[in-house]
C-alpha positions as CSV (number, residue, x, y, z in Angstrom):
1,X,18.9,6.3,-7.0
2,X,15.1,5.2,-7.3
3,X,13.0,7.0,-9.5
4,X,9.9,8.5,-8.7
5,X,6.7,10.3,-10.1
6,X,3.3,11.0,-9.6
7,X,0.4,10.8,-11.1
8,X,-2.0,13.2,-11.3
9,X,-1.5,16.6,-11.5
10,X,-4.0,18.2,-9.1
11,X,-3.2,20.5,-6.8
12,X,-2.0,17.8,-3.9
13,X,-0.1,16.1,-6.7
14,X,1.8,19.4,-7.9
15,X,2.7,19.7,-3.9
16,X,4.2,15.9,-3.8
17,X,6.1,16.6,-6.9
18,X,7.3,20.0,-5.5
19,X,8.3,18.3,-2.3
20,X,9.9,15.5,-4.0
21,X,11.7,17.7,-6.2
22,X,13.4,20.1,-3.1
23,X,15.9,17.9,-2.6
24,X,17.0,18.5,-6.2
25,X,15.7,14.8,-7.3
26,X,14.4,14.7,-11.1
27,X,10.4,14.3,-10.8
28,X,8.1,12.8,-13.5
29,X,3.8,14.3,-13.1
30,X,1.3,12.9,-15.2
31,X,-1.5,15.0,-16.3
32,X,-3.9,14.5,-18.9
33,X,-4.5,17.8,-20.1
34,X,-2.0,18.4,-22.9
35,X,-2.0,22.2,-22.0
36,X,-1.3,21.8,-18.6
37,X,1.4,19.2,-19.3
38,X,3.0,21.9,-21.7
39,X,2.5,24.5,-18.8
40,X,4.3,22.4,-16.0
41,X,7.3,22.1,-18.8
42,X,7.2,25.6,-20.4
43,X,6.3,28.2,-17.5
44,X,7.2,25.5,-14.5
45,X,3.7,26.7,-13.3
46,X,0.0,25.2,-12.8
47,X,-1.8,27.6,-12.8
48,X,-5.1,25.8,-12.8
49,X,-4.8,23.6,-9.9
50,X,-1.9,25.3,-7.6
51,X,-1.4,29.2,-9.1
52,X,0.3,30.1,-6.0
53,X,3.7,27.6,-6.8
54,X,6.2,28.9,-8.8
55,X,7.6,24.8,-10.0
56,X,10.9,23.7,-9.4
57,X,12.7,22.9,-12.7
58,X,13.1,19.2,-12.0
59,X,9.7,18.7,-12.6
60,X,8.8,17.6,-15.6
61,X,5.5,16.7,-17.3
62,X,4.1,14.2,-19.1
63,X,0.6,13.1,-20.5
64,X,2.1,9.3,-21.8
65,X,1.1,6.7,-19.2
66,X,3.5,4.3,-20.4
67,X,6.5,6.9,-19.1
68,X,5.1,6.6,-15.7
69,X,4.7,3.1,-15.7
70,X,8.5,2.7,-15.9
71,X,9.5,4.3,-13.0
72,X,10.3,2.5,-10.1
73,X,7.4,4.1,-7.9
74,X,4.2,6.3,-8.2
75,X,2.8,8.5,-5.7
76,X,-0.7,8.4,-7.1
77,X,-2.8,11.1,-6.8
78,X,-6.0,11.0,-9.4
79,X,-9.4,11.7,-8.0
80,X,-10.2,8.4,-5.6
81,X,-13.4,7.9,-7.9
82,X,-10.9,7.6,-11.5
83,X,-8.0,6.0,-9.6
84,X,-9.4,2.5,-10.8
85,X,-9.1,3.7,-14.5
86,X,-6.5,5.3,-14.6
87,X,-4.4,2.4,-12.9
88,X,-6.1,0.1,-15.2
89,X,-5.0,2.2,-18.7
90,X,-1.6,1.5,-17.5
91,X,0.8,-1.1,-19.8
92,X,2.4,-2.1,-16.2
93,X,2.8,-0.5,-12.9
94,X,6.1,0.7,-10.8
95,X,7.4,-2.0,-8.1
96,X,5.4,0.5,-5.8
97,X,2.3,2.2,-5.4
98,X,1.9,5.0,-3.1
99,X,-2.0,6.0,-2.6
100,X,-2.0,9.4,-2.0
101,X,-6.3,9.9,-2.8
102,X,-8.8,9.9,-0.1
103,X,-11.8,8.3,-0.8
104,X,-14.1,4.7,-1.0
105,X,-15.1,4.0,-4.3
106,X,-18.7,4.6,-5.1
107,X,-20.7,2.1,-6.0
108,X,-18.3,-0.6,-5.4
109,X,-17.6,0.3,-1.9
110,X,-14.4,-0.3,-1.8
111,X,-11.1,1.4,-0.5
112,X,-8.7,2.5,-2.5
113,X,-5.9,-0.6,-1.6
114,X,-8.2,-2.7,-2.6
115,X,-8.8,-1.2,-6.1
116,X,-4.9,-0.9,-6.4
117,X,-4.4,-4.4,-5.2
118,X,-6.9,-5.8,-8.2
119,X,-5.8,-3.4,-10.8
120,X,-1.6,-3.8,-10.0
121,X,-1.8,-7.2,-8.4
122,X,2.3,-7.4,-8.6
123,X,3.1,-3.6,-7.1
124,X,3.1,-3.3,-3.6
125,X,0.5,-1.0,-1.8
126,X,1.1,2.1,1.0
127,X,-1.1,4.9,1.7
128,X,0.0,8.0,2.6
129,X,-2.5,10.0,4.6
130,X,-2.3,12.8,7.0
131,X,-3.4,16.7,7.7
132,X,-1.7,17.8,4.7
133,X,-3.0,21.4,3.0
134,X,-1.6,21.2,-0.7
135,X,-0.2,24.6,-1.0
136,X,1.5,24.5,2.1
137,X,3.4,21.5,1.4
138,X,4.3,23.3,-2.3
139,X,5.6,26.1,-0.1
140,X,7.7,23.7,2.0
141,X,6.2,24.2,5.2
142,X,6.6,22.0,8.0
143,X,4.5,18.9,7.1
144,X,3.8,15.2,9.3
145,X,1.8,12.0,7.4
146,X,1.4,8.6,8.1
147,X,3.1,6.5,5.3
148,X,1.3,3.3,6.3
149,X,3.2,-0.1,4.2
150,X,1.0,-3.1,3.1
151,X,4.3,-4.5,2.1
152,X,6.0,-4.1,6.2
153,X,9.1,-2.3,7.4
154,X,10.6,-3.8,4.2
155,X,8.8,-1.3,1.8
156,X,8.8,0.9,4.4
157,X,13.0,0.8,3.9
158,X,12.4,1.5,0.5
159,X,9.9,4.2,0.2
160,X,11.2,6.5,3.7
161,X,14.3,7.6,1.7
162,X,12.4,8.4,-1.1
163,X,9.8,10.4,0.4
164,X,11.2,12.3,3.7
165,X,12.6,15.7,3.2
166,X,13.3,18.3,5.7
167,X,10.1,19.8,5.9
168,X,8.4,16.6,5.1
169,X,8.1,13.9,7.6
170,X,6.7,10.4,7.4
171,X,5.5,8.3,10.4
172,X,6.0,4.6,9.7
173,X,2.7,2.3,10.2
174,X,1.5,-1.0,8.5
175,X,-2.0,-0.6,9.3
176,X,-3.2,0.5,5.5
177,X,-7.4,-0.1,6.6
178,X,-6.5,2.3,8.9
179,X,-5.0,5.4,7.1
180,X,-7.7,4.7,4.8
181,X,-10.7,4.9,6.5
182,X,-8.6,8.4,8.5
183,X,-8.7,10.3,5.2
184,X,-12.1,9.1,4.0
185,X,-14.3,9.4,6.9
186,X,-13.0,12.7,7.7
187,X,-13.8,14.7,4.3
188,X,-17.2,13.8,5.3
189,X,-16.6,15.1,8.4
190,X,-15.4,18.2,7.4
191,X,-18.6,19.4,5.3
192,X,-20.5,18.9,8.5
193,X,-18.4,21.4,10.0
194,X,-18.1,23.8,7.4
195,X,-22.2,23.8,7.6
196,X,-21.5,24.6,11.4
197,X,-19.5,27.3,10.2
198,X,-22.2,28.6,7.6
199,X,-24.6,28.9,9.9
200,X,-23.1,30.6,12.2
201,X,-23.5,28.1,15.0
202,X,-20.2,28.7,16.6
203,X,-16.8,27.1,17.9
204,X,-18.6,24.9,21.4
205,X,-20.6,23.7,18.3
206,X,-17.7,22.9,15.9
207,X,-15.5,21.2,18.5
208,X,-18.6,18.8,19.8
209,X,-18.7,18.1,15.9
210,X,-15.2,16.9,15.9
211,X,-15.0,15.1,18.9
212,X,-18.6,13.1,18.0
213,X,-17.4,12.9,14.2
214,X,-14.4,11.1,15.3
215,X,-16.3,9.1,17.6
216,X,-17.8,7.9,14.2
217,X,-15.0,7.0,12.8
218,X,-13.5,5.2,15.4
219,X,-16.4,3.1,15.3
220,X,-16.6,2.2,11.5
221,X,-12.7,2.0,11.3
222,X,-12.6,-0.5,14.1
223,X,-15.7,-2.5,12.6
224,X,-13.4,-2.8,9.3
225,X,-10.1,-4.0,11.2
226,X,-8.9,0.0,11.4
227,X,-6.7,-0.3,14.6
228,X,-7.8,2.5,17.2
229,X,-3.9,4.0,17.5
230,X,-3.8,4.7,14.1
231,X,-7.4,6.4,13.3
232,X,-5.9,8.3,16.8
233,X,-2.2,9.7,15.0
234,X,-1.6,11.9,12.0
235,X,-4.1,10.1,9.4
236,X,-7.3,10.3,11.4
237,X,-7.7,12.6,14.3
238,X,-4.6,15.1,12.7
239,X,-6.2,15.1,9.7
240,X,-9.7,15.5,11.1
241,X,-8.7,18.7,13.1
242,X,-7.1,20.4,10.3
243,X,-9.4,19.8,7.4
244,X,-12.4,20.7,10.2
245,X,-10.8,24.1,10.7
246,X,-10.4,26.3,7.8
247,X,-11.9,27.5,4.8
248,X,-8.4,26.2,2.6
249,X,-10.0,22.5,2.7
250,X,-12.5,22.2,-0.3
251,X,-14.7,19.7,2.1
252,X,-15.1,22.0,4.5
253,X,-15.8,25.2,2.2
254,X,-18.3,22.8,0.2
255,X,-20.0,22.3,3.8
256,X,-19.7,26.3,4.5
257,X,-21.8,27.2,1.5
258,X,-24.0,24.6,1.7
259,X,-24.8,26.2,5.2
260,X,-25.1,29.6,4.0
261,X,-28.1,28.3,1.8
262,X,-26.7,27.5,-1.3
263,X,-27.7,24.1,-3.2
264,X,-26.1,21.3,-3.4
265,X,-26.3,20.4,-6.9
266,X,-25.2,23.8,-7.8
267,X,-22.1,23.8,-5.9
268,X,-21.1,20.4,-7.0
269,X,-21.9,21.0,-10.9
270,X,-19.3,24.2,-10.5
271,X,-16.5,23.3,-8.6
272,X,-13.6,22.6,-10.7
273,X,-11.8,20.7,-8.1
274,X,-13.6,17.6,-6.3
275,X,-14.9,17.8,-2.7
276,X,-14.2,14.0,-1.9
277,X,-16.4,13.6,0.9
278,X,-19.3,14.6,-1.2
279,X,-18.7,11.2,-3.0
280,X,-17.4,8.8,-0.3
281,X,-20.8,10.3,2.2
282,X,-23.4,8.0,0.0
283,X,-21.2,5.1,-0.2
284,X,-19.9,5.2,3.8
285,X,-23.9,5.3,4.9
286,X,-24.7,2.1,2.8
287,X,-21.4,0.6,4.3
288,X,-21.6,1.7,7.8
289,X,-25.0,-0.1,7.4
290,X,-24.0,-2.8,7.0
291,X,-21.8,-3.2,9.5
292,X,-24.4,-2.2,11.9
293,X,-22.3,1.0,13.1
294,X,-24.2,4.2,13.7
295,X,-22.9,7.4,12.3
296,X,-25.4,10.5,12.6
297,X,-23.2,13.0,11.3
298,X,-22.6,11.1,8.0
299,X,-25.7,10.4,7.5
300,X,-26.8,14.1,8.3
301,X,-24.0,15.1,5.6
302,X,-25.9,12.7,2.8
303,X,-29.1,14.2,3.6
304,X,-27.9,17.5,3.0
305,X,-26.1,16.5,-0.6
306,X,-29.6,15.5,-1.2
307,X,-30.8,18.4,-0.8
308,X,-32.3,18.7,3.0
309,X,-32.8,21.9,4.7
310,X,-29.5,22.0,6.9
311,X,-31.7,24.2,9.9
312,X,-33.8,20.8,10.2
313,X,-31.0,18.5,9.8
314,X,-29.2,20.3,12.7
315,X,-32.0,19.9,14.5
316,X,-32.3,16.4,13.9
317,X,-28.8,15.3,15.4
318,X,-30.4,17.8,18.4
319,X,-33.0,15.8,18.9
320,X,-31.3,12.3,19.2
321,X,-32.2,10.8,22.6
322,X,-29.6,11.4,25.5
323,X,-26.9,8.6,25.6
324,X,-23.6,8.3,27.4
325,X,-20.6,9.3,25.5
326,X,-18.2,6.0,25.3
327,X,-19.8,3.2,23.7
328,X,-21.4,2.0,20.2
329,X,-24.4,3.6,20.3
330,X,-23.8,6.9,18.3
């Protein structure tokens, strides 16, 4: 049997290891806190990132990179801005590599198979990506994702067993851009709704959001080689829908508050756990640039991180001249 681990120890990589573990499978979690590695092992709980999972005892922890390393795959699962790092403190990496962050690394501008590919040059790459909240997963609630294979159906033979459980189903696709661009481009989506929801503009407002925002992403995914089926399943538009609708995705209650007045730099300097799409939105307007693909929402979500009123940004995206609804326009 292959062995398996993740790494990272947040509260979507205590969910992996808890649905990795149902099937009674022994699962290795790296963490670097010490405390929380002796927590996971001692009390089976984490009670920092994921209080409300009591752990299954074939999880164990471990701080040593060098343990994870030898397994024969990684679900990894570190913060998409340290994932380069972390990779790269590795002696070697597992035969697979499993991207489970969502994210485009800032200042680089690059997504997160690429920094895998550079960093593990032998392991082969798959992103899994879909509308996935952490502590229903840990619960082992019905759960869909795309598991999209760089390496073809031929990983995808080796990594389905390993992954699908009951309650847990992978969708098989090769189109890695794709899944990708899905989970990034909607966390910045998300905080656009959650200021929709902070400011009380209400649900014909939220749903327009969605349907534009995706719009947006469409565009930039297909600029980048995205393929429009795949930003249209489980990793873009089921994931957009979910993370757009409730106050359980940190994007989205980052986006709330934000509406409801409060400053930027003060919810970002306090929040333990990291609101992705506060990261990727800087880095997807300078890309999106580039590629000459318009995204008003996105760019409305950087303006507020910077600290615009959200009343006049609103009323900005208003304002935009009258357009028809298909085309590249925005």
């Amino acid at each position: 049997m292959s062995s398996v681990g993740v790494l990272g120890a947040g509260a979507w990589g205590t969910a992996l290891a808890q649905m990795l573990a149902s099937d009674g499978r022994a699962v290795k979690i790296w963490a670097r806190e010490e405390e929380l590695v002796d927590e996971i092992n001692s009390a089976h709980t984490n009670s920092l990132y994921l209080p409300s999972a009591s752990l299954n005892e074939r999880i164990t922890a471990t701080s040593d990179l060098a343990e994870m390393a030898a397994l024969d795959a990684l679900l990894v699962v570190t913060p998409a801005q340290h994932m380069g790092s972390v990779l790269a403190a590795m002696p070697s990496h597992p035969s697979d590599l499993v991207l489970c962050s969502k994210g485009i690394e800032a200042g680089s501008g690059r997504l997160m198979n690429h920094v895998a590919k550079e960093t593990a040059p032998d392991s082969a790459i798959a992103v899994l990506s879909g509308p996935t909240f952490a502590h229903e997963v840990a619960a082992g609630l019905p759960t869909a994702v795309t598991l999209a294979c760089g390496g073809g159906a031929e990983q995808w033979d080796r990594l389905s067993p390993l992954i699908a459980r009951p309650a847990f189903r992978p969708y098989y696709s090769d189109d890695v851009v794709g899944a990708e661009i899905g989970g990034a481009v909607k966390n910045v989506l998300a905080i656009a709704c959650g200021v929709v929801d902070g400011l009380g503009l209400g649900q014909n407002a939220r749903a327009a959001l969605i349907a534009r925002g995706y719009a947006e992403m469409l565009r930039f995914g297909e600029a980048l080689g995205a393929r429009a089926e795949t930003l249209a399943g489980l990793c873009g538009l089921g994931d957009l829908v979910l993370t757009c609708s409730s106050t359980s995705s940190r994007n989205f209650s980052l986006g709330k508050a934000l509406g409801e007045g409060e400053s930027a730099d003060t919810l970002m300097s306090d929040r333990r756990t990291v609101a992705e799409g506060a990261h990727t939105a800087p880095v997807l307007v300078e890309l999106a640039a580039r590629q000459g693909v318009a995204m008003p929402i996105v760019t409305a979500v950087y303006d507020l991180l910077k600290g615009d009123e959200p009343k006049s940004v609103v009323e900005g995206i208003l304002a935009r001249p009258l357009k028809a609804e298909q085309g590249d326009a925005g």
